[in-house]
N, C-alpha and C positions, 0 to 999 in steps of 0.2 A: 522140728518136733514140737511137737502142741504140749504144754507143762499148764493144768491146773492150775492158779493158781488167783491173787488179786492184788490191789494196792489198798495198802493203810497206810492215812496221811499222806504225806508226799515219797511214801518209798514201798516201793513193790518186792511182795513175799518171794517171788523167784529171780527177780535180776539186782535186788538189793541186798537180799537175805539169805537167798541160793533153797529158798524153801517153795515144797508145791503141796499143794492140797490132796492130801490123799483120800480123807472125809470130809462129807458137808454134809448138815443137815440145818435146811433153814425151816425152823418151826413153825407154823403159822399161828398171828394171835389169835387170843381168846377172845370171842366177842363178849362185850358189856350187854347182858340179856338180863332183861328185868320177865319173869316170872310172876304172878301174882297168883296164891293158891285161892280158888273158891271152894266152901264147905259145898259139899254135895254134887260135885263139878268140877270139869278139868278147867285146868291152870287157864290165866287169861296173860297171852303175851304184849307185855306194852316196850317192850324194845327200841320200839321205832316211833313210840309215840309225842316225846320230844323232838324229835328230828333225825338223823340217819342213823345207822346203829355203829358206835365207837367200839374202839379194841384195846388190850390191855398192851403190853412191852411182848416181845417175841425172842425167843432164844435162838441164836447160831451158833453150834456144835460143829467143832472142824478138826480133824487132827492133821497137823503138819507133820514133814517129812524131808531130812534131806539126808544129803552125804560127805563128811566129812572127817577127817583123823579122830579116832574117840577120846581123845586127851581133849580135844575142841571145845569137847560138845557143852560140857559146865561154864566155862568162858561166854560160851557163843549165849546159854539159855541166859544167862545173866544180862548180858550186854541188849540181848531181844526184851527180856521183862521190865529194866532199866527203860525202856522205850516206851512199850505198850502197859505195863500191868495194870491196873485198877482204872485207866486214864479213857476219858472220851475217844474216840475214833469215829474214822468215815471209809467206811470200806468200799468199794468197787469191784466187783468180782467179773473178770474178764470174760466171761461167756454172758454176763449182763450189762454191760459195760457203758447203758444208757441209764443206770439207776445208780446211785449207794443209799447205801444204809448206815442208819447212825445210832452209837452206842455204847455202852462201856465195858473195856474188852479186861476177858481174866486168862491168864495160863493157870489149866488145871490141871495139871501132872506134870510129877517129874518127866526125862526124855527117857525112852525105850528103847537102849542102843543095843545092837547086833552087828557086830562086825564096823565098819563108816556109817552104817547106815543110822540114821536116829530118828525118832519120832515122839512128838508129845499132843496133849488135848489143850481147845482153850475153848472159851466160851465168849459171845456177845448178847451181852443184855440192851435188845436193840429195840428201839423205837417201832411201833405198830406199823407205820408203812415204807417202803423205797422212796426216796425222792431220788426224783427227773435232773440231771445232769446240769442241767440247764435253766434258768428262773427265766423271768419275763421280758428280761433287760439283757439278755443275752443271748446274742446268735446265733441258732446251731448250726452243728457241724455234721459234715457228710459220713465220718467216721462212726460216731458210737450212736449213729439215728438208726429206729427201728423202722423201716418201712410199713412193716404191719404192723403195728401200735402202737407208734409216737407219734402226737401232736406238734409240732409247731407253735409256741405259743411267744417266740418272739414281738411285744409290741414299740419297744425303742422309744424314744420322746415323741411326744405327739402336741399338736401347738395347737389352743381350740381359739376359734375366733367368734366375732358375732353372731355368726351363721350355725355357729355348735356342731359337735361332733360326737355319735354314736361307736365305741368302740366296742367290740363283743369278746367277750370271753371262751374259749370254746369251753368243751364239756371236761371231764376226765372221770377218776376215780376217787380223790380225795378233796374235801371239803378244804378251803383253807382263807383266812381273812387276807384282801390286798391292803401294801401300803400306797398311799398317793404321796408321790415326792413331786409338791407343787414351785414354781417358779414364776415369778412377775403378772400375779394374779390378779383380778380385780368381777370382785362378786361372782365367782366363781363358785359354780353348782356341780354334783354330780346326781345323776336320778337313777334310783334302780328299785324294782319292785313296786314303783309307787311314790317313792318319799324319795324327798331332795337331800342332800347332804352339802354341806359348806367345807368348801378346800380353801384352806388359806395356804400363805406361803412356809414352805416348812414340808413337815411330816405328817399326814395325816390317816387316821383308821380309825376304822367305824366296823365292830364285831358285828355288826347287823348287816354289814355286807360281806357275804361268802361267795367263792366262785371256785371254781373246779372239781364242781359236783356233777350229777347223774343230766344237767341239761345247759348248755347252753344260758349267759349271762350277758344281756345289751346294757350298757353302760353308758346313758347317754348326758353330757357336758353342755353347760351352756356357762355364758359369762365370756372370757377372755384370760388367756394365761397356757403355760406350758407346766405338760403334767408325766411325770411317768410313773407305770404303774407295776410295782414290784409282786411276781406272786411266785410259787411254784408248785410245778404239779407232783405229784405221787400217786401209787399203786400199790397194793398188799404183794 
């Protein structure tokens, strides 16, 4: 029998908790939209005219639900808020189960008992978009890949030599800066856009290079040294 439901943190609302989701409402964010009124004229939208248009935090409305003895149920809300209440999370919601979302989770209501049955509200004040299971440096798996609209975006170490090496980014939905975790370097360049960038050994980011946006990013290496390149994707 199919039970509604997700995992927060390392422990799952129905075979941890014995709880399943009986509501969900996952809001979508507000977009950051700049307006500018003109006297005598409609409005002039400049939204997009820094760069793509960002979103504010998004709210998850859920009411949980289970079945247990009703002397339980004050014991059990405790020992769950004791867990979760005010504190960060990462949810995964089993019918999405190629994304989570991240956030900080509140119980808001006492529980709603009727007979075993009980039920309460919480809320997630979650981050504008789902992040991808998976980052850059990790292989996916055949289980929570979306056929129709998951990327592949495993790149693994990659070792550039005299001859340089072009690595590409593919596209996605969310913007987001790579780090370069460099290794046994020497005058080692990355080019994107135009402008070279210097990787030394270590950690390195540069906010001026973004990727997993609306197209496609060539990443092309010269110099000598082993590079991997940390990112991940997301979606609203």
């Amino acid at each position: 029998m199919y039970v509604k439901s997700a995992r927060m943190n390392e422990k799952h609302l129905w075979e941890d908790w014995g709880l399943y989701i009986e509501k969900c409402d996952i809001g979508p964010p507000e977009a950051n939209d700049i307006f500018v009124a003109v006297p005598w004229g409609k409005n002039i939208d400049l939204s997009e005219v820094n760069g793509p248009v960002t979103y504010k935090k998004r709210n998850i409305q859920m009411e949980l639900g289970g079945i247990m003895e009703k002397k339980e149920w004050r014991t059990f809300l405790s020992g769950f808020m004791n867990e979760y209440h005010g504190k960060e999370i990462k949810i995964i919601f089993d019918d999405d189960s190629a994304f989570y979302y991240k956030g900080r989770f509140y119980v808001k209501s006492d529980i709603e008992r009727t007979a075993r049955i009980g039920k309460f509200d919480v809320e997630v004040i979650a981050e504008p978009y789902k992040y991808e299971i998976h980052d850059s440096q990790e292989p996916w798996k055949w289980d929570p890949f979306n056929f129709v609209s998951g990327v592949i975006r495993y790149i693994g170490e990659v070792e550039i030599t005299e001859a340089g090496k072009q690595i590409v980014i593919p596209r996605g939905n969310m913007l987001t800066v790579p780090v370069f975790q460099v290794f046994k370097s020497s005058n080692l360049k990355a080019r994107c856009g135009g402008r070279a960038y210097m990787l030394k050994d270590g950690r390195n980011r540069y906010p001026q290079i973004k990727v997993g946006g609306r197209e496609e990013v060539p990443l092309d290496f010269e110099g000598t040294g082993t590079v991997k390149i940390y990112y991940r994707g997301g979606s609203l």
